[in-house]
C-alpha angles and dihedrals in degrees: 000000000000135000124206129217121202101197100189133181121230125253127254146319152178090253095050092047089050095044099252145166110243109156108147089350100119095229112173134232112267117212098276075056098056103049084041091067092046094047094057092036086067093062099034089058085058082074083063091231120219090187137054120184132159154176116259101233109100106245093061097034086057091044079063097048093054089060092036080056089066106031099037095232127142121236122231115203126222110187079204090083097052114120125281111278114249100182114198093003091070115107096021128103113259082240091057091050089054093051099044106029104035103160087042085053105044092054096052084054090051096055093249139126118279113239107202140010098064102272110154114248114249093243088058083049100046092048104051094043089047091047089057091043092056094038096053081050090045087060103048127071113255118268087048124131112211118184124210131194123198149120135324100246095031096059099040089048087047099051094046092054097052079052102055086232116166111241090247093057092041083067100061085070119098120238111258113259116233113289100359116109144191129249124223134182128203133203142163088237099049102014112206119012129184104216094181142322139224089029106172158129104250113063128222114343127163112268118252103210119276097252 
């Protein structure tokens, strides 16, 4: 028996629009985020969830409402599946971050780890979003399809991590778009399985970093 896993991004806010670091800042969604997050709730109800769980943080706590609206479900929050950390980054353009922290900069672009300025490693990352993804399938019966909404670089480094992915192979995935998600099953004979990625309603749009 297999249990699927929607993990689904958050719709939008100020600080995406602007380009802006948000990590573990709680931004909320801004009007085109909150019809984002009807408009694919109305697809994703169509999957007929047994399961709601969420970040805290509010943008992606109030995506969820906007499916437990329509299912009736409760969410249940995890503070695991907040965003990556980005320390003394949060709250800067990313073209303030490039100016003023170079080295910093230039590290996050190649894939690699941030030294300095208190950004959380993406092991960290992969293993504590990966640890709340198991966790919220470990408490529903099998069969069962949970749907999770959370961050752009928290959702690509856990599922990568469930996956077993490299790092390097981890970075030839997209960031999610706002809003659009990736479905994955789990069973005992295969184990974790990624049935597709950037599922959404909204078609191709250009990709607001992941932060």
């Amino acid at each position: 028996m297999t249990t699927r896993v929607i993990v689904w991004r958050h719709g939008n806010t100020d600080w995406n629009a602007g380009n802006r670091v948000q990590g573990q800042t709680d931004v909320p969604l801004n009007e085109l985020g909150r019809q984002q997050a009807v408009d694919a709730a109305e697809l994703l109800v169509r999957l007929r969830p047994t399961a709601l769980v969420a970040s805290d943080l509010s943008r992606a706590a109030d995506t969820a409402a906007a499916l437990a609206a329509l299912t009736g479900l409760s969410v249940t929050y995890d503070e695991r599946l907040r965003e990556r950390s980005f320390g003394q980054w949060q709250g800067l353009t990313m073209a303030k971050v490039a100016l003023t922290r170079p080295v910093e900069f230039a590290r996050w672009r190649a894939g690699a780890d941030v030294i300095g300025g208190d950004v959380e490693t993406l092991d960290d990352l992969g293993k504590r979003v990966a640890d709340a993804l198991q966790a919220a399938t470990d408490r529903v019966p099998p069969d069962s399809t949970i749907v999770v909404a959370t961050h752009g670089a928290a959702a690509r480094s856990g599922i990568g991590h469930l996956l077993g992915w490299p790092r390097e192979q981890l970075r030839t995935l997209r960031a999610l778009q706002n809003c659009h998600w990736a479905e994955l099953t789990h069973d005992d004979e295969r184990g974790w399985q990624l049935g597709s990625y950037n599922v959404g309603p909204f078609g191709d749009r250009p990709v607001p970093p992941p932060v």
